[in-house]
PAFI-782160 format. One record per atom (N, C-alpha, C): residue number from 1; y, x, z. Coordinates in nm, 4 decimals. Atoms other than C-alpha are relative to their C-alpha. Layout:
N
> num  yy  xx  zz
> NUM  Y  X  Z $
...
// end
This chain:
169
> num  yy  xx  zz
> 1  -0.0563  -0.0951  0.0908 $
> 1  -6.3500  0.0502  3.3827 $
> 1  0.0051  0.1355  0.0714 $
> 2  0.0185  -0.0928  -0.0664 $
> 2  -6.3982  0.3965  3.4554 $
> 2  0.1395  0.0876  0.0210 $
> 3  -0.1221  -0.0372  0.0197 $
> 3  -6.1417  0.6703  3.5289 $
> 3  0.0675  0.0746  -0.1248 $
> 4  -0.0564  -0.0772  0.1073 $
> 4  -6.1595  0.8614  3.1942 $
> 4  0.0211  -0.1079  -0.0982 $
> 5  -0.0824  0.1026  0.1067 $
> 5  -6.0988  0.5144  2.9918 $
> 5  0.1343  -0.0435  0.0393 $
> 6  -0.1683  0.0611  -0.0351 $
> 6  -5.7745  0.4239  3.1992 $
> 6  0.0494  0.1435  -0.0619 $
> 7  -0.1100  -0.0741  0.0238 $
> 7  -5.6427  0.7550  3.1108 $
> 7  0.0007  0.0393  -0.1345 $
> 8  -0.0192  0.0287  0.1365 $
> 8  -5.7410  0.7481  2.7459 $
> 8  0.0990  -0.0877  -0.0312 $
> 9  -0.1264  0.0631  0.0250 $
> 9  -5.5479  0.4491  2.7395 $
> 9  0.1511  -0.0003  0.0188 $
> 10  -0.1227  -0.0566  -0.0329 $
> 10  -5.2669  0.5837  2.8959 $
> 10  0.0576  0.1144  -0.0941 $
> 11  -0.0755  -0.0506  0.0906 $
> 11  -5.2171  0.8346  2.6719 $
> 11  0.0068  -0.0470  -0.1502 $
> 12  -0.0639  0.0693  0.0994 $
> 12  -5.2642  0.6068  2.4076 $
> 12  0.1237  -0.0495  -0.0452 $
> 13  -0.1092  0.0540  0.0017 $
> 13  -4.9435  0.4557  2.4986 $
> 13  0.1007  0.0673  -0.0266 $
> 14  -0.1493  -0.1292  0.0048 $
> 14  -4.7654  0.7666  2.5654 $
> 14  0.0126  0.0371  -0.0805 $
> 15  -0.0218  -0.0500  0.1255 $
> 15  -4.8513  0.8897  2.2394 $
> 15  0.0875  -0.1074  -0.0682 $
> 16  -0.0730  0.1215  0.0475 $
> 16  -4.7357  0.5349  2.0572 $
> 16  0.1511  0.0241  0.0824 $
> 17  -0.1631  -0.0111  -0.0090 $
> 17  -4.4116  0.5638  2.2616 $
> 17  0.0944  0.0996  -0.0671 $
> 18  -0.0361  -0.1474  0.0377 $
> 18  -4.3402  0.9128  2.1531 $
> 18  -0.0203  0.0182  -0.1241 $
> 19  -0.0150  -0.0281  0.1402 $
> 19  -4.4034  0.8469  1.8100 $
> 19  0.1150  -0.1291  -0.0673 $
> 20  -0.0710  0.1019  0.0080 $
> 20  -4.1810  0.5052  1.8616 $
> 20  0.1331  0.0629  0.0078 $
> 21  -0.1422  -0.0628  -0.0191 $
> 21  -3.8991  0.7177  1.9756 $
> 21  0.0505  0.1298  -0.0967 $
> 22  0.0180  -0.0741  0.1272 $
> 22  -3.9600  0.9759  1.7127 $
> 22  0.0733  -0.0469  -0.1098 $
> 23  -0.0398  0.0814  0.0708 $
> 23  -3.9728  0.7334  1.4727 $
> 23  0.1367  -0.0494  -0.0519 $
> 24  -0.1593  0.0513  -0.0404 $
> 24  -3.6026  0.5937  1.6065 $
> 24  0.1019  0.1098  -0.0632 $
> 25  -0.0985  -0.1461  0.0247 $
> 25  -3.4494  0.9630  1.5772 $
> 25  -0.0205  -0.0276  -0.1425 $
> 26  0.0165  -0.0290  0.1591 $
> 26  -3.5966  0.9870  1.2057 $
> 26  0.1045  -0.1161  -0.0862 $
> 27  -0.1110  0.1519  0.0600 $
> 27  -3.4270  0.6277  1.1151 $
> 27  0.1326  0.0700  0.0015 $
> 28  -0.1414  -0.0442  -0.0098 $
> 28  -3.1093  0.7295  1.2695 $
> 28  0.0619  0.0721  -0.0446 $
> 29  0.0068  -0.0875  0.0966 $
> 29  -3.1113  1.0362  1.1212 $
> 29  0.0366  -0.0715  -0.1499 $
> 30  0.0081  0.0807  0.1702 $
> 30  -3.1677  0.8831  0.7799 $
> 30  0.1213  -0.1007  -0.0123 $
> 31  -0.0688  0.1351  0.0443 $
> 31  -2.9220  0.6145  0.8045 $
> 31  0.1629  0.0808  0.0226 $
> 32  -0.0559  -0.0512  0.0496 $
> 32  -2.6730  0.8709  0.8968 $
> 32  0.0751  0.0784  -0.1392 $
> 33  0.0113  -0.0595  0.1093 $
> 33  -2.7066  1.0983  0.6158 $
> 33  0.0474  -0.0881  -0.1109 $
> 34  -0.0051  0.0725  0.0961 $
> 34  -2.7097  0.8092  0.4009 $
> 34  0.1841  -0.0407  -0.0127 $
> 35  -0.1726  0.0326  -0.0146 $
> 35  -2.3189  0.6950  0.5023 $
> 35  0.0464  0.1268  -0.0085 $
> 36  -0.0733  -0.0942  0.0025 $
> 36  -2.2070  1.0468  0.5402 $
> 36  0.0022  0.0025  -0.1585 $
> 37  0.0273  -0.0335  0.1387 $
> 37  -2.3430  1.0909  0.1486 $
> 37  0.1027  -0.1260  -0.0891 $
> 38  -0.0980  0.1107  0.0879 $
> 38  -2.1253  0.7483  0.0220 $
> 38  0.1498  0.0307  0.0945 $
> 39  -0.1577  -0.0672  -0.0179 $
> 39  -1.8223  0.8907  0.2390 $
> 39  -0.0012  0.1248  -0.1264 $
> 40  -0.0923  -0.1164  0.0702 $
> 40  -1.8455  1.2345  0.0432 $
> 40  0.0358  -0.0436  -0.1637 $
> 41  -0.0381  0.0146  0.1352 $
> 41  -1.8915  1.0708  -0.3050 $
> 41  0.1207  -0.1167  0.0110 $
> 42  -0.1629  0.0183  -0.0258 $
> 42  -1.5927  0.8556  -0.2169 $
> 42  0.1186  0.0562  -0.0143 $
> 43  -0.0543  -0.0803  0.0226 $
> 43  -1.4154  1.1017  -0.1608 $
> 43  0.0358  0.0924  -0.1085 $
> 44  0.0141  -0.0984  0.0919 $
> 44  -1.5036  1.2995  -0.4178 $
> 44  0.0929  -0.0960  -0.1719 $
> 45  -0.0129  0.0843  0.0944 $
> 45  -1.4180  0.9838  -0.6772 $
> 45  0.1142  -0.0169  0.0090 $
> 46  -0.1575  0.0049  -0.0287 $
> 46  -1.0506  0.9713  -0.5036 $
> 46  0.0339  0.1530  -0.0362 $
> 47  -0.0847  -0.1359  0.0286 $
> 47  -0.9974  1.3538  -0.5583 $
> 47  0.0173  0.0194  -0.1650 $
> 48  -0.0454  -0.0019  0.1266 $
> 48  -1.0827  1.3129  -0.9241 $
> 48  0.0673  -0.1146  -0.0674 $
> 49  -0.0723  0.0490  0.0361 $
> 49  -0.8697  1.0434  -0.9731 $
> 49  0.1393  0.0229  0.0145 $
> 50  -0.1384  -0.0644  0.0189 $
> 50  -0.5868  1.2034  -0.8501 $
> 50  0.0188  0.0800  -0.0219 $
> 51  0.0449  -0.1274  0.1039 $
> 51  -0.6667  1.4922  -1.0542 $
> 51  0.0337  -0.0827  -0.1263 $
> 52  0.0024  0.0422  0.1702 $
> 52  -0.6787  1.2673  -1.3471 $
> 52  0.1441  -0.0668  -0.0282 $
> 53  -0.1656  0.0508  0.0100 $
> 53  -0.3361  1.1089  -1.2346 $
> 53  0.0929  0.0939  -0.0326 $
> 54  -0.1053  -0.1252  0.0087 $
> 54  -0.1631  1.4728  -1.2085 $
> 54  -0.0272  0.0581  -0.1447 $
> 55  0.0197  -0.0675  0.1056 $
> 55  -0.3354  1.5679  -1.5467 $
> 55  0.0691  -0.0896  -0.1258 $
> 56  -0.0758  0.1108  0.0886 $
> 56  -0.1813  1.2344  -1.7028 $
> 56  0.1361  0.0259  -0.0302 $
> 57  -0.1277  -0.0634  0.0107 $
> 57  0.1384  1.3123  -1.5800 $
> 57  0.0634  0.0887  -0.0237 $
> 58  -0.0003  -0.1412  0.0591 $
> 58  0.1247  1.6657  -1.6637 $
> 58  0.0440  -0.0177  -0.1801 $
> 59  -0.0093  0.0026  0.0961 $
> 59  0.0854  1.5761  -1.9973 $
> 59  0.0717  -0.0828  -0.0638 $
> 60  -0.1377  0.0532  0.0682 $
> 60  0.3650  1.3051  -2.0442 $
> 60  0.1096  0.0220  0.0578 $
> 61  -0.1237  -0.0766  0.0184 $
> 61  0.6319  1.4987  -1.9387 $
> 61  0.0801  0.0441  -0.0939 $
> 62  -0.1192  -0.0152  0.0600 $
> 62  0.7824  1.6073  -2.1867 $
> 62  0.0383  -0.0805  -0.1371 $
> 63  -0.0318  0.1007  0.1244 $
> 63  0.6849  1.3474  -2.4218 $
> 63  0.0774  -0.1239  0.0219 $
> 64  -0.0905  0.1219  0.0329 $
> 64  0.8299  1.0613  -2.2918 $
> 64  0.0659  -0.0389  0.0947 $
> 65  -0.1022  0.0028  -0.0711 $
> 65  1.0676  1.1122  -2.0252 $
> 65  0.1309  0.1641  -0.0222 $
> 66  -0.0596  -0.1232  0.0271 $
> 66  1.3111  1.3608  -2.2104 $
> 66  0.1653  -0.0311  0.0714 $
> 67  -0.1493  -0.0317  -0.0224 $
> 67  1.6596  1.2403  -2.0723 $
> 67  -0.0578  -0.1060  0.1647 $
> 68  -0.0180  0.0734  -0.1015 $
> 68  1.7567  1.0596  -1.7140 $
> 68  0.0711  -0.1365  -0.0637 $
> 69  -0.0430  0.0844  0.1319 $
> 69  1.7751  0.7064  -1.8902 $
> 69  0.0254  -0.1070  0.1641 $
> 70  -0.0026  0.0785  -0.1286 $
> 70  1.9062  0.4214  -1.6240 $
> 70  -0.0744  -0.1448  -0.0792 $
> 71  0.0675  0.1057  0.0305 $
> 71  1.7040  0.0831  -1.6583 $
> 71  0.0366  -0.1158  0.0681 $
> 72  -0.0438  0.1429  -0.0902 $
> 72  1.7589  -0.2642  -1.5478 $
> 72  -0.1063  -0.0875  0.0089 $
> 73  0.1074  0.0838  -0.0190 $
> 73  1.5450  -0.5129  -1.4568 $
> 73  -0.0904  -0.0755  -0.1206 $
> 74  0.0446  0.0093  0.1067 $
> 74  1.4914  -0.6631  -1.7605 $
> 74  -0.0788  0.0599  -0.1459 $
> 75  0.0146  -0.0479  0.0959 $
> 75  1.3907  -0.3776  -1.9331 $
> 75  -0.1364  0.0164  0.0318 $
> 76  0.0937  -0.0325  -0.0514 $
> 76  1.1436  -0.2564  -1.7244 $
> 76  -0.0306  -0.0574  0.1406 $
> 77  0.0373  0.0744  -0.1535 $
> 77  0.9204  -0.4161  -1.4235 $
> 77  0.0463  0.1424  0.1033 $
> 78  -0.0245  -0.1022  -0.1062 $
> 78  0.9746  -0.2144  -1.0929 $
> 78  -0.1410  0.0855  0.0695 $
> 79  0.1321  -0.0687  -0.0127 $
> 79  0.7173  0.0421  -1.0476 $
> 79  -0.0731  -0.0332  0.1467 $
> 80  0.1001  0.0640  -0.1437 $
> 80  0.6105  -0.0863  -0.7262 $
> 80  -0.0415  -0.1211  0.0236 $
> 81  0.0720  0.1156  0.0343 $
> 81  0.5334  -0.4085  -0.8461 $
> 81  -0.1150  0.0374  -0.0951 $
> 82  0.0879  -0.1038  0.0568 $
> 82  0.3487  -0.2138  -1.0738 $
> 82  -0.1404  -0.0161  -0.0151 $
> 83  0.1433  -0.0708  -0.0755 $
> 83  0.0914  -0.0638  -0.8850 $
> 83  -0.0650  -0.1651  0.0783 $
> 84  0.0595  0.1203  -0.0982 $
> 84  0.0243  -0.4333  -0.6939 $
> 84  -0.0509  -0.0938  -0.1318 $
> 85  0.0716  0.0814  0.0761 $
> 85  -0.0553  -0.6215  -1.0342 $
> 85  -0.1340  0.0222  -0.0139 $
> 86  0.1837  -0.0110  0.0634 $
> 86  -0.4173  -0.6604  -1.1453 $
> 86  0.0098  0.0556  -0.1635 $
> 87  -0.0013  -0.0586  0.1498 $
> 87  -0.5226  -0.4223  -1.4039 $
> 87  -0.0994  -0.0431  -0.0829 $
> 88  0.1030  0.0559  0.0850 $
> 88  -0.7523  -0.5407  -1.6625 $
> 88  -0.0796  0.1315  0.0190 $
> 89  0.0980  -0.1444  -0.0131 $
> 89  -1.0919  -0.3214  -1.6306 $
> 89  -0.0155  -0.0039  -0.1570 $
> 90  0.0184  -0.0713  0.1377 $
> 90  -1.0956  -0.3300  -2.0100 $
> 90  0.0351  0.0991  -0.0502 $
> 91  -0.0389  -0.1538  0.0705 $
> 91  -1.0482  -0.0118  -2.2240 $
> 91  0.1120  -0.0668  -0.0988 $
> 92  -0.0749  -0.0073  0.1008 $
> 92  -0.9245  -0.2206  -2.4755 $
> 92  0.1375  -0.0885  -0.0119 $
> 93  -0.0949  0.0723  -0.0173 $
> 93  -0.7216  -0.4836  -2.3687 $
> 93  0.0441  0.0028  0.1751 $
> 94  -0.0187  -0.0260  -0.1590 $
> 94  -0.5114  -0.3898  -2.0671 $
> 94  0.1555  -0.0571  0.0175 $
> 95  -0.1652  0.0633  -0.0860 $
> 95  -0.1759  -0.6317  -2.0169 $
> 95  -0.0291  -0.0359  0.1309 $
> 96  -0.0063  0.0312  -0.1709 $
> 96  -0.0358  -0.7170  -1.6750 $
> 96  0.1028  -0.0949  -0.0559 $
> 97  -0.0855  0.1540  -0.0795 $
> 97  0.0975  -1.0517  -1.5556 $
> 97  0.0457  -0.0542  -0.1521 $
> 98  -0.0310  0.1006  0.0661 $
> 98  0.2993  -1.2762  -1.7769 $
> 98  0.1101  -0.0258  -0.0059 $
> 99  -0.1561  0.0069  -0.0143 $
> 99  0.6394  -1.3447  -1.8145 $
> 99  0.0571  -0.1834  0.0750 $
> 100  -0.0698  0.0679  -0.0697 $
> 100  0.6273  -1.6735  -1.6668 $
> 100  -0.0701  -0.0042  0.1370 $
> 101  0.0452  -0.0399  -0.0810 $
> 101  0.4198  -1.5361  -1.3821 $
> 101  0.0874  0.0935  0.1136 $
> 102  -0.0723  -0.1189  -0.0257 $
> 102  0.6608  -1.2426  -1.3274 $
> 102  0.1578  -0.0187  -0.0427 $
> 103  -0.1327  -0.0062  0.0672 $
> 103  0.9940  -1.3518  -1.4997 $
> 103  0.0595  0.0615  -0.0713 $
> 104  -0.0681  -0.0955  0.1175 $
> 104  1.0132  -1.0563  -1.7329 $
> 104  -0.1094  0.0195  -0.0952 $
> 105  0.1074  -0.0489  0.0694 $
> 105  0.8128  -0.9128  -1.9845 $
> 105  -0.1129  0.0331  0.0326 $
> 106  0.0994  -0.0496  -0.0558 $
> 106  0.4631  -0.8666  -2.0204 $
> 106  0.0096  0.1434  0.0024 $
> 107  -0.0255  -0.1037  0.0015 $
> 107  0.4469  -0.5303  -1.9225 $
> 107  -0.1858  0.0550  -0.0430 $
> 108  0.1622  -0.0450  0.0840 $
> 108  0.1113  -0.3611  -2.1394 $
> 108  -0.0171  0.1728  0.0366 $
> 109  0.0471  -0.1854  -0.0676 $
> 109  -0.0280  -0.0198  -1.9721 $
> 109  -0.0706  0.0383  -0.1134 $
> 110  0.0777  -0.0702  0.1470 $
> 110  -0.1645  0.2461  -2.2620 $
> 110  -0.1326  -0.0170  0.0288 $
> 111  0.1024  0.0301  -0.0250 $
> 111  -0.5171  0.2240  -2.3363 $
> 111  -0.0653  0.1396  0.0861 $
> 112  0.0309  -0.1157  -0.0645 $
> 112  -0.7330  0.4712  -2.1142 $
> 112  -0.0129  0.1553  -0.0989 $
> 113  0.0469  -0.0794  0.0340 $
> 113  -0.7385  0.7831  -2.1979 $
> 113  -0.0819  0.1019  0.0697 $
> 114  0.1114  -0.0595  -0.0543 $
> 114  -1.0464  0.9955  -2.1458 $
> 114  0.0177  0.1496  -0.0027 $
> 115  -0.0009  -0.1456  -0.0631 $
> 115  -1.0708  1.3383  -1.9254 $
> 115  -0.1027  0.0402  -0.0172 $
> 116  0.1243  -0.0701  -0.0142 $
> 116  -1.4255  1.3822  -1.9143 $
> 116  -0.0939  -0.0978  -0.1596 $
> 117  0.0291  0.0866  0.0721 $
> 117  -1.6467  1.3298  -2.2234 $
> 117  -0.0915  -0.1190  0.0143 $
> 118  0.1074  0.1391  -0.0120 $
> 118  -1.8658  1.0065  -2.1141 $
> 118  0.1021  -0.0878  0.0848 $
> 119  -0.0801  0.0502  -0.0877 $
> 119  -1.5108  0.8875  -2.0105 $
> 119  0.0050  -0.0897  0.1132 $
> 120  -0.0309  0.0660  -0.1242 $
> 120  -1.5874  0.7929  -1.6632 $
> 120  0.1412  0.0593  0.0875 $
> 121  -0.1022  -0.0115  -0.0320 $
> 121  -1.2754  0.9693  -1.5882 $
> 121  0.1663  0.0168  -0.0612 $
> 122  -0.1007  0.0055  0.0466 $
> 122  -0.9339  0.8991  -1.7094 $
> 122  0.1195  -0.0934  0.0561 $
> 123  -0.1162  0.0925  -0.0547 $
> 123  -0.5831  0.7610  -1.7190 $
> 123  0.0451  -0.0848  -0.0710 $
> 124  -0.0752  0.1135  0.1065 $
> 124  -0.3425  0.5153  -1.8373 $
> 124  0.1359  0.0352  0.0481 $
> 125  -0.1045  0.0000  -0.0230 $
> 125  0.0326  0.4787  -1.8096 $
> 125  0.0629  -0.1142  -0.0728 $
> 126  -0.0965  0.1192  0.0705 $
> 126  0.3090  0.2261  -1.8484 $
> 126  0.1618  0.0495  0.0805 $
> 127  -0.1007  -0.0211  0.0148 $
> 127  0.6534  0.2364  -1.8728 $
> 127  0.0800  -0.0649  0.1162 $
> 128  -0.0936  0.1029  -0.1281 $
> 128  0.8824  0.1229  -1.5007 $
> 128  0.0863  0.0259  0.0432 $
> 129  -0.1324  -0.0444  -0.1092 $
> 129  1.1823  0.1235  -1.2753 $
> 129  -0.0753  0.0239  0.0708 $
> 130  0.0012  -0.0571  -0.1173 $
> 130  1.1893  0.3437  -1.0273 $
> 130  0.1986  0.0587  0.0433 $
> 131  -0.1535  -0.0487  -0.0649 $
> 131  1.5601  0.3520  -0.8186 $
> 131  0.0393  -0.0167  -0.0841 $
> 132  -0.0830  0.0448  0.1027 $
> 132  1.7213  0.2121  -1.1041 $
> 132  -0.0438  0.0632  -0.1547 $
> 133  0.0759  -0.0291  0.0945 $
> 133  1.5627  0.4432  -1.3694 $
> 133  -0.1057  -0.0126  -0.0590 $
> 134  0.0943  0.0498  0.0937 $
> 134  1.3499  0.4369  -1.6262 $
> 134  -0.1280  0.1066  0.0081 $
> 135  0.1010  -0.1022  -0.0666 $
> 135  1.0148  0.5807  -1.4764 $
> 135  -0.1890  -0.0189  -0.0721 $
> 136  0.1252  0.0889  -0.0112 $
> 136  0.6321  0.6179  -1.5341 $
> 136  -0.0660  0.0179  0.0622 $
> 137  0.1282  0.0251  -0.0762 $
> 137  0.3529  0.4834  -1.3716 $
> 137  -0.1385  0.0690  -0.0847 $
> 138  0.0923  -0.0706  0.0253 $
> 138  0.0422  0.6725  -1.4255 $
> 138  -0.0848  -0.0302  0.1115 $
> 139  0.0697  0.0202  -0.0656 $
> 139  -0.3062  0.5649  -1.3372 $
> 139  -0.1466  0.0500  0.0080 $
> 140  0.1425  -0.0507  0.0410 $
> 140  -0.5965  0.7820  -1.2745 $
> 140  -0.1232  -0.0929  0.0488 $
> 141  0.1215  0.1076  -0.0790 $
> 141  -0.9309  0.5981  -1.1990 $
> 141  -0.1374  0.1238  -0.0765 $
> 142  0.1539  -0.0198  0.0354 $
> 142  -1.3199  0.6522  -1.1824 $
> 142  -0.0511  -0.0521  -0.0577 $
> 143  0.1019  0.1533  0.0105 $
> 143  -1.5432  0.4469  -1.3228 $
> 143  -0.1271  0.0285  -0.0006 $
> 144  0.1369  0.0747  -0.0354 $
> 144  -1.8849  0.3577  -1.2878 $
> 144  -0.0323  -0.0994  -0.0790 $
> 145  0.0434  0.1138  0.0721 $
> 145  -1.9760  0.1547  -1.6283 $
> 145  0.1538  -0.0416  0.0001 $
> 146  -0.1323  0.0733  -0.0317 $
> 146  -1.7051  -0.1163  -1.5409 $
> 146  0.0314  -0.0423  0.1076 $
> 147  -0.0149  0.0009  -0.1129 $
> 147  -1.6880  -0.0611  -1.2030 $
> 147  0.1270  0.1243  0.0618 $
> 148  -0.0200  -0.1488  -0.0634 $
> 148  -1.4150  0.1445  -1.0646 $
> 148  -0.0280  0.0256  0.1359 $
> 149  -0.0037  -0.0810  -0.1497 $
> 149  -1.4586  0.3664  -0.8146 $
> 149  0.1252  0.0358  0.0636 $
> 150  -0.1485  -0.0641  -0.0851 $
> 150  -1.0931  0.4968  -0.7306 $
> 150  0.0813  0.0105  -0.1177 $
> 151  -0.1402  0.0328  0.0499 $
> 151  -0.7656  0.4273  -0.8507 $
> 151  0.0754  0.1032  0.0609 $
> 152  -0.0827  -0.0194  -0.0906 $
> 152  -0.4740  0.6705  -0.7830 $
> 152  0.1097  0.0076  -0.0617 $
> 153  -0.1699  0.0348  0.1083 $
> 153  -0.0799  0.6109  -0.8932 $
> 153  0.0793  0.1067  0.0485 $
> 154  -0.0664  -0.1030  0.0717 $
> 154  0.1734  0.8455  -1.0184 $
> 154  0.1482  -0.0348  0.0290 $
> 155  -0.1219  0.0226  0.0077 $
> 155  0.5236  0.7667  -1.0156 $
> 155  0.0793  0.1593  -0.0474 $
> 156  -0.0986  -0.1064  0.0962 $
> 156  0.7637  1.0233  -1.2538 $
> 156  0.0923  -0.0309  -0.0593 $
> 157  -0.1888  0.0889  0.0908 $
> 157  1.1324  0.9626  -1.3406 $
> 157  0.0525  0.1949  0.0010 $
> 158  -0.0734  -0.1431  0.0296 $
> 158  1.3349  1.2672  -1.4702 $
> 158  0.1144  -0.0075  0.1016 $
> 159  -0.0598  0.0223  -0.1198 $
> 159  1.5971  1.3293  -1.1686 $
> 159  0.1621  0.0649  -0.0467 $
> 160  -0.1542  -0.0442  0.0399 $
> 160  1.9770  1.3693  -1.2070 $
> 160  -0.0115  0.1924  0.0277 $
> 161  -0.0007  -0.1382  0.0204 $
> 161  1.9469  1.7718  -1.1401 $
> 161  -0.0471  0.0282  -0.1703 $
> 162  0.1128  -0.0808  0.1106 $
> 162  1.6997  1.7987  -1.4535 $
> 162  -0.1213  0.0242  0.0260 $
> 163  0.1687  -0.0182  -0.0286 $
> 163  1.4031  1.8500  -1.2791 $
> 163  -0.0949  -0.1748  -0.0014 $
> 164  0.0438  0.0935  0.0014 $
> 164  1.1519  1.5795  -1.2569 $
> 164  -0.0351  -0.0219  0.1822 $
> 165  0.0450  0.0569  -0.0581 $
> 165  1.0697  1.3629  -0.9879 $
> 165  -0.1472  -0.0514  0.0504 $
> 166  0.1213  0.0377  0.0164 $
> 166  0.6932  1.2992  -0.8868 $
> 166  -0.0183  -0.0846  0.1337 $
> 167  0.0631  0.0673  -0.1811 $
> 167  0.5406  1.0412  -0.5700 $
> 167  -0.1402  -0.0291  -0.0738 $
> 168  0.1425  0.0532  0.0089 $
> 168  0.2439  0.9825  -0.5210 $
> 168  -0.0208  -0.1155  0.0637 $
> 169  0.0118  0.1176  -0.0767 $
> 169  0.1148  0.6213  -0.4643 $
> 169  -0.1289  -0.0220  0.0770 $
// end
């Protein structure tokens, strides 16, 4: 073998490595990008759900928490049991738990209502204790078909001053 075929082959290799390691960067690259891009729409699916929670609650203020009303167990579940039941992904039928699941009433969240028109974004609300009063839960979500994307909860009780009360869950 002469000396200008060993060093053809040699840079055969070197090239092939150097397009192997190339190659590597471009992947990595790419596979970055790709996770950074399902973090931001994540993100983005949690900001408009708690957008759609504050626009829920915005708008039942003054309809249906007009006095500081006290509640008891029986009347209403406790808003932090609440938020831990399973919500039905239906639009149309959305009860929680059972009364011999839970020991009180079924407690039935409103049907969604829609923020955006191809309502992938909207809320719901249901009626709970919070600290002994009579509070509501408000639930913004994403969806995706019948997939949600992001859930975010509300909590609003009218507060012995007069002002209202808001947490975020």
């Amino acid at each position: 073998m002469s000396l200008r075929q060993a060093q053809a082959g040699a840079s055969l290799l070197m090239v092939l490595m150097l397009l192997l390691a190339t190659s590597m960067a471009a992947l990595s690259a790419m596979t970055s990008a790709l996770v950074n891009q399902h973090l931001a729409t994540n993100m983005h699916a949690l900001t408009q759900a708690s957008m759609a929670a504050e626009w829920g609650g915005s708008e039942l203020l003054g309809r249906e928490l007009a006095d500081s009303i006290p509640a008891s167990e029986d009347q209403y579940p406790d808003c932090e049991a609440l938020s831990l039941q399973s919500i039905s992904l239906s639009p149309v039928s959305s009860s929680l738990g059972s009364s011999s699941q839970h020991g009180e009433a079924s407690q039935t969240w409103s049907s969604d209502i829609a923020i955006t028109p191809n309502g992938a974004v909207s809320y719901r609300y249901a009626s709970c204790r919070y600290q002994g009063y009579k509070a509501l839960m408000v639930m913004g979500s994403v969806r995706n078909g019948d997939t949600i994307l992001a859930r975010h909860f509300l909590i609003i009780r009218h507060a012995a001053d007069g002002q209202y009360m808001w947490r975020d869950g």
